[in-house]
N, CA, C, O and CB atoms as a CASP TS submission, in Angstrom:
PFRMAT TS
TARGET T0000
AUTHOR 0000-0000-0000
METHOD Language model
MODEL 1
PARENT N/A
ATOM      1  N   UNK     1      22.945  27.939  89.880  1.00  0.00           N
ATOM      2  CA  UNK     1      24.335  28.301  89.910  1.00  0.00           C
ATOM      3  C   UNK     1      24.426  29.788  89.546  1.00  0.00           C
ATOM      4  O   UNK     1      24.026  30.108  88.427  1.00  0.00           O
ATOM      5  CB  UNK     1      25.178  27.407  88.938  1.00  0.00           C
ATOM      6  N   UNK     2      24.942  30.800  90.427  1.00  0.00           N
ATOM      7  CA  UNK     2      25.149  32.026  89.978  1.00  0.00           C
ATOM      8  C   UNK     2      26.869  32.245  90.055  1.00  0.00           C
ATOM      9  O   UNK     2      27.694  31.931  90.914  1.00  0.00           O
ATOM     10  CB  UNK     2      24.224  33.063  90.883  1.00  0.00           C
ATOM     11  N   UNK     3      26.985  32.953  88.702  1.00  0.00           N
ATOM     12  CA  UNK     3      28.417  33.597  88.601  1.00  0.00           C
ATOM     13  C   UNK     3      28.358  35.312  89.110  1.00  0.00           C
ATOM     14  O   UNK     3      27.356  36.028  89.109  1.00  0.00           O
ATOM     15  CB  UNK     3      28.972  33.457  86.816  1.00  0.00           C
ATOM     16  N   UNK     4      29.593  35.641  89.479  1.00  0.00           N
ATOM     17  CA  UNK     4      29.662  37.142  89.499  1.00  0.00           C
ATOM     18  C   UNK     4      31.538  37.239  89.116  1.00  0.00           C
ATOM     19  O   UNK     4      32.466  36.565  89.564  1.00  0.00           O
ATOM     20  CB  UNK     4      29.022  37.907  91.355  1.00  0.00           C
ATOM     21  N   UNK     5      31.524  38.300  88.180  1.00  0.00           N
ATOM     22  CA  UNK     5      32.775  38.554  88.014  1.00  0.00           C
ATOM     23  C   UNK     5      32.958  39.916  88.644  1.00  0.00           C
ATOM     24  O   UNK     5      32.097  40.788  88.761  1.00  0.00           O
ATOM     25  CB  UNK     5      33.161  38.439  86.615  1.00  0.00           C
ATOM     26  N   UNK     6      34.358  39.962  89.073  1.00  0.00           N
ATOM     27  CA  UNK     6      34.939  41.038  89.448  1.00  0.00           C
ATOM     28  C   UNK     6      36.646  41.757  88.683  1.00  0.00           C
ATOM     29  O   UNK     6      37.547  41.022  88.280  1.00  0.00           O
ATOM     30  CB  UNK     6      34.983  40.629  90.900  1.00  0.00           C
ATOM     31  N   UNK     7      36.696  43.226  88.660  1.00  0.00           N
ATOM     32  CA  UNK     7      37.293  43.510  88.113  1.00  0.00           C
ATOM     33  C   UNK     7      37.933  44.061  89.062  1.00  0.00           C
ATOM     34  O   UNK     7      37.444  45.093  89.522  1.00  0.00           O
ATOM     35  CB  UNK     7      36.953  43.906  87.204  1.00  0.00           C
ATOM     36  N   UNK     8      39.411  43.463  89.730  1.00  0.00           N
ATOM     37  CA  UNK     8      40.839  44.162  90.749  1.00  0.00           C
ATOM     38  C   UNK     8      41.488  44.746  90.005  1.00  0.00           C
ATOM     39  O   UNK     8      41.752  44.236  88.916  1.00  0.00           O
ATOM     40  CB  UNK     8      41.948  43.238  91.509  1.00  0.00           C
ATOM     41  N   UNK     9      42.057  46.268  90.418  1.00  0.00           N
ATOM     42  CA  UNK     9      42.921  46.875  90.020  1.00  0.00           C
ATOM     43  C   UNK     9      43.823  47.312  90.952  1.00  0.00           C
ATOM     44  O   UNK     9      43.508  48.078  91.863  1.00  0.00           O
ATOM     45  CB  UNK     9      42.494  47.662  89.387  1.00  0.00           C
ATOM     46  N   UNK    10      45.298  46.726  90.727  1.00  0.00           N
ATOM     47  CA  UNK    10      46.485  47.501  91.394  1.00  0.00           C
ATOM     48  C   UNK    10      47.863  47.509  90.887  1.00  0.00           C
ATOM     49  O   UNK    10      48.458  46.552  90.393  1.00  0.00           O
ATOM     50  CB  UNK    10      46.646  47.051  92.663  1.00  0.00           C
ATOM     51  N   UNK    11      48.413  49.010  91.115  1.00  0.00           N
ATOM     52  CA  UNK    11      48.937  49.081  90.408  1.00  0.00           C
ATOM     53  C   UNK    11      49.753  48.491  89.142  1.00  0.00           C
ATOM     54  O   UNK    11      50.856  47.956  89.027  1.00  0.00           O
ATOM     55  CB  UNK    11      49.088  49.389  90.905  1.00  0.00           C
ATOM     56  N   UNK    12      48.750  48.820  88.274  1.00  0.00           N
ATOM     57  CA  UNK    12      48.687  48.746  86.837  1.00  0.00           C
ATOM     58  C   UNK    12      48.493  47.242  86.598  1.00  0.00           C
ATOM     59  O   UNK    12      48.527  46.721  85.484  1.00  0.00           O
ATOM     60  CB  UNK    12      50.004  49.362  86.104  1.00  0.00           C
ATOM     61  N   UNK    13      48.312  46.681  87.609  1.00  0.00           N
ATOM     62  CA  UNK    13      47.924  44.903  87.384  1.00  0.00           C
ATOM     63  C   UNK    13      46.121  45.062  87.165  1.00  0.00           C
ATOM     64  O   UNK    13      45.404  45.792  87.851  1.00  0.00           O
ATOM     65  CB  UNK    13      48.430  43.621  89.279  1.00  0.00           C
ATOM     66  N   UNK    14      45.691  44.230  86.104  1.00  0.00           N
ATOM     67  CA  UNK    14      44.176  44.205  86.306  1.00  0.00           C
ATOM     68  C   UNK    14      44.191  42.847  86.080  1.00  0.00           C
ATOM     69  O   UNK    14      44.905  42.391  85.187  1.00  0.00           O
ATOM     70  CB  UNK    14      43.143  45.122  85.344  1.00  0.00           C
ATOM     71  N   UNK    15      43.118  41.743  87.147  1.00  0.00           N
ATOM     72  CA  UNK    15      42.717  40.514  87.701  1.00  0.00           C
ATOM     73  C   UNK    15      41.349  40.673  87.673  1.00  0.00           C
ATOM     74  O   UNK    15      40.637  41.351  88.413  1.00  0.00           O
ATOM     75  CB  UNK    15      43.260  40.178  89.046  1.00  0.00           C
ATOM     76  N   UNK    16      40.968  39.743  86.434  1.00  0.00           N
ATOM     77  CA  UNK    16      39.365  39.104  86.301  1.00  0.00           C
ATOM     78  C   UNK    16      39.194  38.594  87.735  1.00  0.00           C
ATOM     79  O   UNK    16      40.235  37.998  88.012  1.00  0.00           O
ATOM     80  CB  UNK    16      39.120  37.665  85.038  1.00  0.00           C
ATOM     81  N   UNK    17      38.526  38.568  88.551  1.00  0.00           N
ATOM     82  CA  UNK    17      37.978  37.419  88.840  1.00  0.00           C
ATOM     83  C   UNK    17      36.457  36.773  89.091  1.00  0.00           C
ATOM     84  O   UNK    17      35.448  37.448  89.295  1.00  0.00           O
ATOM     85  CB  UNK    17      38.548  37.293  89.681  1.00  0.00           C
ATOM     86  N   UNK    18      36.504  35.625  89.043  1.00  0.00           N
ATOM     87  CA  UNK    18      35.234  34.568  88.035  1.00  0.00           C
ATOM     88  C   UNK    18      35.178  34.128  89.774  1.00  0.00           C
ATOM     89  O   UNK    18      36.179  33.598  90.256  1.00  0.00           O
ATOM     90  CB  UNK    18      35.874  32.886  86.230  1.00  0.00           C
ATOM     91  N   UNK    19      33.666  34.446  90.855  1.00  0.00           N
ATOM     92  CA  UNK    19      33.632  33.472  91.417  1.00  0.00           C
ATOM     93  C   UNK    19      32.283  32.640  91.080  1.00  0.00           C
ATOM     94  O   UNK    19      31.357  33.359  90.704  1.00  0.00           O
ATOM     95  CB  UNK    19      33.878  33.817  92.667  1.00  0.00           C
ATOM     96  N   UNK    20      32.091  31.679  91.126  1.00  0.00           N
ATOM     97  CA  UNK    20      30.676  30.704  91.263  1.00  0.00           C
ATOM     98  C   UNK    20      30.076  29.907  92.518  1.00  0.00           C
ATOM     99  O   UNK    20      30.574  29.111  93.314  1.00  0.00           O
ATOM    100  CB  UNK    20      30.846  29.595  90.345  1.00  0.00           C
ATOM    101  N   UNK    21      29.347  30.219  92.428  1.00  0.00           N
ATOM    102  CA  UNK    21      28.295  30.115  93.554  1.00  0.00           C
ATOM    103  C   UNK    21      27.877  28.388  93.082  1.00  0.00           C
ATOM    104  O   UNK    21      27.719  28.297  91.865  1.00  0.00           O
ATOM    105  CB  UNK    21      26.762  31.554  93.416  1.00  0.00           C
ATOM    106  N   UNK    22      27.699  27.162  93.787  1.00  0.00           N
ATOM    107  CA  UNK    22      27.396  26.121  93.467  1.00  0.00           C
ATOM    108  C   UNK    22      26.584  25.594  94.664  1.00  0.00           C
ATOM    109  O   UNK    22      27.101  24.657  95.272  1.00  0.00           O
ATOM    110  CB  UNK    22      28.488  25.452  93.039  1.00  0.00           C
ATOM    111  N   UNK    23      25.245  26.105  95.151  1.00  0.00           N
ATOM    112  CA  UNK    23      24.768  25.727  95.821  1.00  0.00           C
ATOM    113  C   UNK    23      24.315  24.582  96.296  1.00  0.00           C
ATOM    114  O   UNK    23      23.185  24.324  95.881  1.00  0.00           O
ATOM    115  CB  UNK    23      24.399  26.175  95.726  1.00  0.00           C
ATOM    116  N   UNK    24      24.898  23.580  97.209  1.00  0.00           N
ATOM    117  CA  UNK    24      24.754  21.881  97.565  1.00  0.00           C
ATOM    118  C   UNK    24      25.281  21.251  97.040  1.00  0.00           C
ATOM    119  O   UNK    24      24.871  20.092  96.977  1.00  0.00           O
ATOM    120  CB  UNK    24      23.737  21.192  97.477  1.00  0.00           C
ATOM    121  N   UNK    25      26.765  21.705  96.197  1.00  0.00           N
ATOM    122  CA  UNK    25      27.581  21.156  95.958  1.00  0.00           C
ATOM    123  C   UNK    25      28.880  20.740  96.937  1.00  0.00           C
ATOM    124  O   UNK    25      29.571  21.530  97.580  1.00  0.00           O
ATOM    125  CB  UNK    25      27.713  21.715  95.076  1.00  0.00           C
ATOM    126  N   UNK    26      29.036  19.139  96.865  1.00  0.00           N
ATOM    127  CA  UNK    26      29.792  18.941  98.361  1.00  0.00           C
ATOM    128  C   UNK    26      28.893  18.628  99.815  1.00  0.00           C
ATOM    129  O   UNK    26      29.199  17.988 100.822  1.00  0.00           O
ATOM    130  CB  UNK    26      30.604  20.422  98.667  1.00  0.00           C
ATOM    131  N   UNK    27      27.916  19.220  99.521  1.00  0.00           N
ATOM    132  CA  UNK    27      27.068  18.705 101.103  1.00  0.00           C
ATOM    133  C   UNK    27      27.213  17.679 101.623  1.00  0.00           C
ATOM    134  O   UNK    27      27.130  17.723 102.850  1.00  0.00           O
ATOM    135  CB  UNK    27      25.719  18.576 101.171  1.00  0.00           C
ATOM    136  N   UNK    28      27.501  16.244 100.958  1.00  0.00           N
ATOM    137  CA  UNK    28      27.612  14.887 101.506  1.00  0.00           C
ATOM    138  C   UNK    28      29.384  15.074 101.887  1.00  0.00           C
ATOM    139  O   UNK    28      29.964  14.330 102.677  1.00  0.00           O
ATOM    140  CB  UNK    28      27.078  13.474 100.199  1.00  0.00           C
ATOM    141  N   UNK    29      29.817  15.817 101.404  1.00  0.00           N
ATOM    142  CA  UNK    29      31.448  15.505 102.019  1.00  0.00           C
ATOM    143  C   UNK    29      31.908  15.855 103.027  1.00  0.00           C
ATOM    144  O   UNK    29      31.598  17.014 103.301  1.00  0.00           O
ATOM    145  CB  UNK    29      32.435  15.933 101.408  1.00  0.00           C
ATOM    146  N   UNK    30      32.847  15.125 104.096  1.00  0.00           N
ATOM    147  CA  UNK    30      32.792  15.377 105.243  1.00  0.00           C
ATOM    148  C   UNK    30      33.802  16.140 105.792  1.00  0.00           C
ATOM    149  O   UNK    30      34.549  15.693 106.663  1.00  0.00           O
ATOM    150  CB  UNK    30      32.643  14.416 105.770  1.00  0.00           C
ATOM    151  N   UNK    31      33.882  17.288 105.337  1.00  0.00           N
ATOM    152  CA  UNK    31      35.278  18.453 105.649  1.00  0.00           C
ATOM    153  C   UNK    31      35.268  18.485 107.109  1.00  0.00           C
ATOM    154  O   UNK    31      35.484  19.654 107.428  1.00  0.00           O
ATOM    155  CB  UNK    31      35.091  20.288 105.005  1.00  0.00           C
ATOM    156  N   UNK    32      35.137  17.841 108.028  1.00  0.00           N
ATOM    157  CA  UNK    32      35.513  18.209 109.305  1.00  0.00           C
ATOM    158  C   UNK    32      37.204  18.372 109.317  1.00  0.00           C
ATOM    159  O   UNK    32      37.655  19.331 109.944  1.00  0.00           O
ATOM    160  CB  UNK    32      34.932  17.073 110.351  1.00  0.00           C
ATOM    161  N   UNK    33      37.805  17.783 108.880  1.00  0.00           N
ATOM    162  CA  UNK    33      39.385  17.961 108.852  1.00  0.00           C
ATOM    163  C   UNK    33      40.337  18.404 108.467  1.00  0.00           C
ATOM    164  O   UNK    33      41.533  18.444 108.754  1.00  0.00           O
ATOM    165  CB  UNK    33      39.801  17.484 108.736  1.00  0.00           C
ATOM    166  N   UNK    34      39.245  18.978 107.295  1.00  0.00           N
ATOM    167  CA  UNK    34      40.050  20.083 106.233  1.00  0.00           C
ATOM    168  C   UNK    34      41.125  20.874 106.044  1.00  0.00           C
ATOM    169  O   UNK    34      41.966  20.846 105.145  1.00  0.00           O
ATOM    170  CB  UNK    34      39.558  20.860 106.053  1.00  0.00           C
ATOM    171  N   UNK    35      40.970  21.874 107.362  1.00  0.00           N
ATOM    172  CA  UNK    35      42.062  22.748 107.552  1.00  0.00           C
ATOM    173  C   UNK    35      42.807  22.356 108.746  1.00  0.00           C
ATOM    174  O   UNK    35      43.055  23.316 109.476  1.00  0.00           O
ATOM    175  CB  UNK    35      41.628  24.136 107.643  1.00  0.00           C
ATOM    176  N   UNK    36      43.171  21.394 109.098  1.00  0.00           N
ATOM    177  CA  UNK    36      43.709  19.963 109.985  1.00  0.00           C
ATOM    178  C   UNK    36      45.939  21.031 109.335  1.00  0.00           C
ATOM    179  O   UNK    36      46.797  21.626 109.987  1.00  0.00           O
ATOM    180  CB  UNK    36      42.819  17.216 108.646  1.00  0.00           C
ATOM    181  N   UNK    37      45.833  20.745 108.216  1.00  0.00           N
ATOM    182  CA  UNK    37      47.533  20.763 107.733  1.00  0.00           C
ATOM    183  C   UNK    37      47.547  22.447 107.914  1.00  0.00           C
ATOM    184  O   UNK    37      48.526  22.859 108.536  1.00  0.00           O
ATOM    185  CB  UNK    37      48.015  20.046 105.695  1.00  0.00           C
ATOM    186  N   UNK    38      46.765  23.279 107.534  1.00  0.00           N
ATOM    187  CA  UNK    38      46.590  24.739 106.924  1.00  0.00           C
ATOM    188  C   UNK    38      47.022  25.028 109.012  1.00  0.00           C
ATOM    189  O   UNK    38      48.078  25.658 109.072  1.00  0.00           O
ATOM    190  CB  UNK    38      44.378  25.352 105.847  1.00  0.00           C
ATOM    191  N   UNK    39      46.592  24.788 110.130  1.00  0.00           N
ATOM    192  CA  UNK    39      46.361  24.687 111.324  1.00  0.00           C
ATOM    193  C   UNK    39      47.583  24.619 111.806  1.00  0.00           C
ATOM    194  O   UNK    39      48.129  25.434 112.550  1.00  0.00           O
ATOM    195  CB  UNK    39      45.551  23.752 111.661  1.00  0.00           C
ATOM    196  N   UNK    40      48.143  23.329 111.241  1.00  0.00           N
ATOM    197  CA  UNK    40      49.405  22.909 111.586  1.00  0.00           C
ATOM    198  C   UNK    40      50.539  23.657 111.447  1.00  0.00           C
ATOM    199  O   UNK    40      51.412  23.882 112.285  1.00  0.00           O
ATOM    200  CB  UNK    40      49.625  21.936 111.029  1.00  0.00           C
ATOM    201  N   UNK    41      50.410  24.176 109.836  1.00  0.00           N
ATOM    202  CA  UNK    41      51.522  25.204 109.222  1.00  0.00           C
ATOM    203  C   UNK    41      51.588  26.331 110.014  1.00  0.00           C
ATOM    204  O   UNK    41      52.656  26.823 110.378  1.00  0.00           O
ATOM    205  CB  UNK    41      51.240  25.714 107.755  1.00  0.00           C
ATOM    206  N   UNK    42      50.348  26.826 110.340  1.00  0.00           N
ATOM    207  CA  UNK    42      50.445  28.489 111.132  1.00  0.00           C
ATOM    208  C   UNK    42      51.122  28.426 112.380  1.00  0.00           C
ATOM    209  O   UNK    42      51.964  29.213 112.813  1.00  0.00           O
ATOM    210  CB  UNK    42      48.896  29.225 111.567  1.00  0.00           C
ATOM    211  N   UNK    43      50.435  26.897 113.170  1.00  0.00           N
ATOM    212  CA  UNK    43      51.456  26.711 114.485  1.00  0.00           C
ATOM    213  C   UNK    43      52.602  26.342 114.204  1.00  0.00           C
ATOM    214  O   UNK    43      53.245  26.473 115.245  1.00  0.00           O
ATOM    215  CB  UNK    43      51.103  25.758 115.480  1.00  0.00           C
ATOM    216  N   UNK    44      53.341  25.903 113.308  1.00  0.00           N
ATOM    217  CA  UNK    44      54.787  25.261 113.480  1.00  0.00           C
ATOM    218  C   UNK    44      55.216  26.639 112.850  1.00  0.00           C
ATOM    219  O   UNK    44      56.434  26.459 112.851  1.00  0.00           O
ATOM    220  CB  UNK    44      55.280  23.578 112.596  1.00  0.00           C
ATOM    221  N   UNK    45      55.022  28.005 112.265  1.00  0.00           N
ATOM    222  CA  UNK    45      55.398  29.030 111.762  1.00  0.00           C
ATOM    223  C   UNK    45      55.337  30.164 113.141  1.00  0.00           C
ATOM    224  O   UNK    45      56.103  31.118 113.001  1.00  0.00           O
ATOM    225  CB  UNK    45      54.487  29.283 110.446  1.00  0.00           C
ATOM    226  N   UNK    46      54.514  30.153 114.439  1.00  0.00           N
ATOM    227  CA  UNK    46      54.313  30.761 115.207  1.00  0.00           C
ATOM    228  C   UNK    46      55.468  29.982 116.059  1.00  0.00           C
ATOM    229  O   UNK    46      56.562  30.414 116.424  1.00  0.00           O
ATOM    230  CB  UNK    46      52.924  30.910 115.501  1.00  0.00           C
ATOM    231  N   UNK    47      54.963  28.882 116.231  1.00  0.00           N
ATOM    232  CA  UNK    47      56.475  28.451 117.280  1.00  0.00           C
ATOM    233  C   UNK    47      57.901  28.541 117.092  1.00  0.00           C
ATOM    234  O   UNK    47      58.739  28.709 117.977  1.00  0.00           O
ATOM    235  CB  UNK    47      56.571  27.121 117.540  1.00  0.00           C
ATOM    236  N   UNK    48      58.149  28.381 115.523  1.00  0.00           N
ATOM    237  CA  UNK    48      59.514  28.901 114.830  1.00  0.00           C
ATOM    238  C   UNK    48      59.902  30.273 115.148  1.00  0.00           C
ATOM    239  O   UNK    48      61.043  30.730 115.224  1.00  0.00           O
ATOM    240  CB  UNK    48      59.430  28.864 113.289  1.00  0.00           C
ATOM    241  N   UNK    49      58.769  30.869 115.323  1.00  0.00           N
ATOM    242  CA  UNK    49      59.154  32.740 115.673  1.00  0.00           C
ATOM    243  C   UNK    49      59.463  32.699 117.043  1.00  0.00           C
ATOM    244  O   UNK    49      60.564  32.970 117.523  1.00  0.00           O
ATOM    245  CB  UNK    49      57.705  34.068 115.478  1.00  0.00           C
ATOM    246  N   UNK    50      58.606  32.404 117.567  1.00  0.00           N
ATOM    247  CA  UNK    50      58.617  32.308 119.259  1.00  0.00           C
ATOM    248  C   UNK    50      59.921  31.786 119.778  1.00  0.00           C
ATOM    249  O   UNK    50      60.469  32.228 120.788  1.00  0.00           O
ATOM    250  CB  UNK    50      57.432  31.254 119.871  1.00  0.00           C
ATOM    251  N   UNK    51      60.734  30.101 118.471  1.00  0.00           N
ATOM    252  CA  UNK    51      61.866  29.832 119.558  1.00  0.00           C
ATOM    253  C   UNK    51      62.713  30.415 119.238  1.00  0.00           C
ATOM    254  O   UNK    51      63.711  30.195 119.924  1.00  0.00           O
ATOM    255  CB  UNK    51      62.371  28.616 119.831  1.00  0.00           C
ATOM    256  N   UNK    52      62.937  31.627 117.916  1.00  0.00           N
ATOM    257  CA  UNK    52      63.977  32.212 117.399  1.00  0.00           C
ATOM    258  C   UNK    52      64.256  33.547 118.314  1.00  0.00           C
ATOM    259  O   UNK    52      65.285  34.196 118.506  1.00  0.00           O
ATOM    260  CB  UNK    52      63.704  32.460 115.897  1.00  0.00           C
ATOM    261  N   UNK    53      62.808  33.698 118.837  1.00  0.00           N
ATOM    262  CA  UNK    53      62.715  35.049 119.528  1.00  0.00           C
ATOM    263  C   UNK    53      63.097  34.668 121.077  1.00  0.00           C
ATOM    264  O   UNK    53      63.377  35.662 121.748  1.00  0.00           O
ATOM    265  CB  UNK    53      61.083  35.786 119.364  1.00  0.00           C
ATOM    266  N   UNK    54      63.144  33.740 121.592  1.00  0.00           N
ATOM    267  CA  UNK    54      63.437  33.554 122.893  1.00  0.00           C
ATOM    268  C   UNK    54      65.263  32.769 122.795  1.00  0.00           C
ATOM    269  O   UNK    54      65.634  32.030 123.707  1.00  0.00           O
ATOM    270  CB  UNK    54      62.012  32.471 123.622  1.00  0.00           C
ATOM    271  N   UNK    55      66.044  33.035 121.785  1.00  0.00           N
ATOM    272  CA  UNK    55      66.739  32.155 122.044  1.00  0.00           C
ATOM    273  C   UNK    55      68.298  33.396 122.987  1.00  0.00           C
ATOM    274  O   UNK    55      67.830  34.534 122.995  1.00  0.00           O
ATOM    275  CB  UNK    55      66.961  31.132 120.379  1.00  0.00           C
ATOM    276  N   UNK    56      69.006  33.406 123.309  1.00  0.00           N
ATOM    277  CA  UNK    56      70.216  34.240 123.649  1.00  0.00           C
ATOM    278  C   UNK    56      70.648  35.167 122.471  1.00  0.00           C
ATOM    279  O   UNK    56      70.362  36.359 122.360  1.00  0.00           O
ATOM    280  CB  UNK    56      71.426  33.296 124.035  1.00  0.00           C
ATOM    281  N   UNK    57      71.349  34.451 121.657  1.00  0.00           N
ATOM    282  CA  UNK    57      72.068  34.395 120.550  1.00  0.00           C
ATOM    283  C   UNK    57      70.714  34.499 119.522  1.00  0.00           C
ATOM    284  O   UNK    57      70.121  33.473 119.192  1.00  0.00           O
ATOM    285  CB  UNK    57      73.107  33.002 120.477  1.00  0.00           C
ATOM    286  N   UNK    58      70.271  35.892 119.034  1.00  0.00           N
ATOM    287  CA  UNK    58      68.884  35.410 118.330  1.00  0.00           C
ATOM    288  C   UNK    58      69.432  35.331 116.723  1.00  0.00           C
ATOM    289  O   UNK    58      70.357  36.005 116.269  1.00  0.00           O
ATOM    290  CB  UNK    58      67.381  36.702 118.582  1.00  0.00           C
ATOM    291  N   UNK    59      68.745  34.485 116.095  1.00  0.00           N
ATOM    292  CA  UNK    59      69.473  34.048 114.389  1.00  0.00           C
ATOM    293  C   UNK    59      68.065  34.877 113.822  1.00  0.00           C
ATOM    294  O   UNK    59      66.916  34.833 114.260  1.00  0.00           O
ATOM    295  CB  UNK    59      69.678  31.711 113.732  1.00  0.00           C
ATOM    296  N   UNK    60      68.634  35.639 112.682  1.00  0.00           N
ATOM    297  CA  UNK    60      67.692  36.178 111.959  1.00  0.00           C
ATOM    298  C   UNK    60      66.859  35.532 111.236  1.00  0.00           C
ATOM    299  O   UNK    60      67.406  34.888 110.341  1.00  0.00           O
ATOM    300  CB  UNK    60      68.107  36.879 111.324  1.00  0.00           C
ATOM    301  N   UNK    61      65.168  35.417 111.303  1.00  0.00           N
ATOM    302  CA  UNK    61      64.363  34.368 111.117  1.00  0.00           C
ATOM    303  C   UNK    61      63.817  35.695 110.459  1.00  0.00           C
ATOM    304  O   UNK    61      63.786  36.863 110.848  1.00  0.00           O
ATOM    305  CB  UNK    61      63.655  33.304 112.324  1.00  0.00           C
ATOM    306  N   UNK    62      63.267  34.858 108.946  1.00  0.00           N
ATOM    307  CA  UNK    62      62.099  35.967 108.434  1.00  0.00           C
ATOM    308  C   UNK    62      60.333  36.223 109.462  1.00  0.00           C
ATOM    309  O   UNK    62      59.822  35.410 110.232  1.00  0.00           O
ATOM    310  CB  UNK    62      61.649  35.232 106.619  1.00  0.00           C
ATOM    311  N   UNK    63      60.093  36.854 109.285  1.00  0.00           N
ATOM    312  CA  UNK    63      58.518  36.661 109.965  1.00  0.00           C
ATOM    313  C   UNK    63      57.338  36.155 109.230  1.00  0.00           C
ATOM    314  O   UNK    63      56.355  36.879 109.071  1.00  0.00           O
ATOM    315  CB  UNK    63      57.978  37.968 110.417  1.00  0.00           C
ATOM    316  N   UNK    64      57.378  35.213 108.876  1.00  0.00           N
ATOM    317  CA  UNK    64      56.218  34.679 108.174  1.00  0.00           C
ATOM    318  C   UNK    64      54.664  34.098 108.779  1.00  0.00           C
ATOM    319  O   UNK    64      53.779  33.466 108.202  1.00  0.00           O
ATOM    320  CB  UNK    64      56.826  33.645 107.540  1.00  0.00           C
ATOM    321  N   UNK    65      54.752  34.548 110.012  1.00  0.00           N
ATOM    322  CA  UNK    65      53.480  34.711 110.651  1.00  0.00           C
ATOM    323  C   UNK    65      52.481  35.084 109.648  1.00  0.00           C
ATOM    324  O   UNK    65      52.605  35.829 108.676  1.00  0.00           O
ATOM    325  CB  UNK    65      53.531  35.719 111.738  1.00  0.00           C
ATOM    326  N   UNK    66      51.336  34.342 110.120  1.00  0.00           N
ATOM    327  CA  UNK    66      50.097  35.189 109.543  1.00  0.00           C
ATOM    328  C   UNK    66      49.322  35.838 110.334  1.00  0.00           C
ATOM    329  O   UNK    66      48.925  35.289 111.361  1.00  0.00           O
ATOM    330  CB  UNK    66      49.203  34.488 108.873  1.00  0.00           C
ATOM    331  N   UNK    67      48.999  36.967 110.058  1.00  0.00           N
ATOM    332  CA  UNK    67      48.606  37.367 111.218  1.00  0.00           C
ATOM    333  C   UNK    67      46.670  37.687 111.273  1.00  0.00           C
ATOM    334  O   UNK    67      46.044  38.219 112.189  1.00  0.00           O
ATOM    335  CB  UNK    67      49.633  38.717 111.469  1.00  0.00           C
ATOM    336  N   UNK    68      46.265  37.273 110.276  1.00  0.00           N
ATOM    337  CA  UNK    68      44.620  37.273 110.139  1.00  0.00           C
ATOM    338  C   UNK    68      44.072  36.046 110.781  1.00  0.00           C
ATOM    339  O   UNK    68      42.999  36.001 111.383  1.00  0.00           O
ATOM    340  CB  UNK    68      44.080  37.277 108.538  1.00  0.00           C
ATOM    341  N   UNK    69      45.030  34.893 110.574  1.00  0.00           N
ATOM    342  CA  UNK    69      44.479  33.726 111.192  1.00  0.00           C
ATOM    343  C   UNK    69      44.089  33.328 111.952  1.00  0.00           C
ATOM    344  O   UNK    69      43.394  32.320 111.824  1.00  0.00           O
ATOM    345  CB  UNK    69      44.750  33.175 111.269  1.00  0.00           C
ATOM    346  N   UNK    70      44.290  33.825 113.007  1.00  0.00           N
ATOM    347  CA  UNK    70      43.843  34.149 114.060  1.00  0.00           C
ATOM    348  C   UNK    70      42.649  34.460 114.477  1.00  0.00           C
ATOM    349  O   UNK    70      42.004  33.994 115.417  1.00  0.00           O
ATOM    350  CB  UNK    70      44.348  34.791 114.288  1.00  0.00           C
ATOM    351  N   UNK    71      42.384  35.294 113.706  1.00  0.00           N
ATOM    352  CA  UNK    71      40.722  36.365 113.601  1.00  0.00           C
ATOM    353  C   UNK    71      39.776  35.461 112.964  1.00  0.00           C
ATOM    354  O   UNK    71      38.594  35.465 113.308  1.00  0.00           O
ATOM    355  CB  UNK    71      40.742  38.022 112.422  1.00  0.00           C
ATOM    356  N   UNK    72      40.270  34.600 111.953  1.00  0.00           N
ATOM    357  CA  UNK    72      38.969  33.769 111.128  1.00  0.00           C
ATOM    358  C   UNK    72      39.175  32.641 111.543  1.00  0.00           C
ATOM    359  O   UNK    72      38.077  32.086 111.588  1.00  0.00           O
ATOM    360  CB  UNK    72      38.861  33.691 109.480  1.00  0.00           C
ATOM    361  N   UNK    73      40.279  31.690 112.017  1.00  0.00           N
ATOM    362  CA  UNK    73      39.830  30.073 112.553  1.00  0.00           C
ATOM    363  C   UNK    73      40.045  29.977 113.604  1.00  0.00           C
ATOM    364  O   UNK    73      40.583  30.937 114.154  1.00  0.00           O
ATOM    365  CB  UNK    73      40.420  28.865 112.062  1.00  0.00           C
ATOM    366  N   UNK    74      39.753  28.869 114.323  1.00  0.00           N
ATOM    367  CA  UNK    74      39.962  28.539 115.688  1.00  0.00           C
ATOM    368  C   UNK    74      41.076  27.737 115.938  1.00  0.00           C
ATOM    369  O   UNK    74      41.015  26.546 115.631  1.00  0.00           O
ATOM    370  CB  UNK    74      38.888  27.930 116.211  1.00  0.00           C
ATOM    371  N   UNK    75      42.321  28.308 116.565  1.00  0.00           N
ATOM    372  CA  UNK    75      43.535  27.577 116.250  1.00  0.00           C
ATOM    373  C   UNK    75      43.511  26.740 117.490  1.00  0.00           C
ATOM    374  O   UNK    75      43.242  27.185 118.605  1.00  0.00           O
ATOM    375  CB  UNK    75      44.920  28.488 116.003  1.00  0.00           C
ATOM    376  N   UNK    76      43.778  25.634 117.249  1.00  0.00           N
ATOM    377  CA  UNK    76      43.684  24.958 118.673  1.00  0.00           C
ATOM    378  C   UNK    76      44.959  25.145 119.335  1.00  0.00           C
ATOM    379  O   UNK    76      45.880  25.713 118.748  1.00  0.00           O
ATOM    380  CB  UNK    76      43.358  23.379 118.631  1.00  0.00           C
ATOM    381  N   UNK    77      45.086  24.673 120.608  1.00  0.00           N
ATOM    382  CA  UNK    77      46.092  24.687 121.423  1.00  0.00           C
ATOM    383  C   UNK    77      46.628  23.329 121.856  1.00  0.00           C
ATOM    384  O   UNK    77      47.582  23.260 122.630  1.00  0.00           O
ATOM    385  CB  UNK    77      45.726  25.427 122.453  1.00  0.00           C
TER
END
């Protein structure tokens, strides 16, 4: 098991953070589905933009897109 701490600084906030390394911990568990809800949220947050943005009459919708998500999972269609 290896630890490494890190020290974030911004403005004037300072954040320990403690990560640990737990090598073959979890291996028998079967995360295929994991990010199954996390998947869901980004699409029902992309389609909320999309029908606010296509509507006539457009209602002011915050943008809560994410927009990295994209780049790191495979969002299905």
């Amino acid at each position: 098991m290896d630890t490494n701490k890190v020290l974030l600084k911004e403005n004037g906030v300072n954040l320990t953070l403690t990560i640990v390394d737990t090598p073959g911990f979890g291996d028998a568990v079967d995360n295929s589905g994991c990010w199954d809800p996390v998947i869901q949220f980004v699409e029902a947050q992309y389609e909320a933009f999309l029908d606010a943005e296509t509507r006539v009459n457009r209602v002011a919708l915050p943008d809560t897109r994410w927009g990295s998500v994209g780049d790191k999972f495979k969002v299905r269609n």
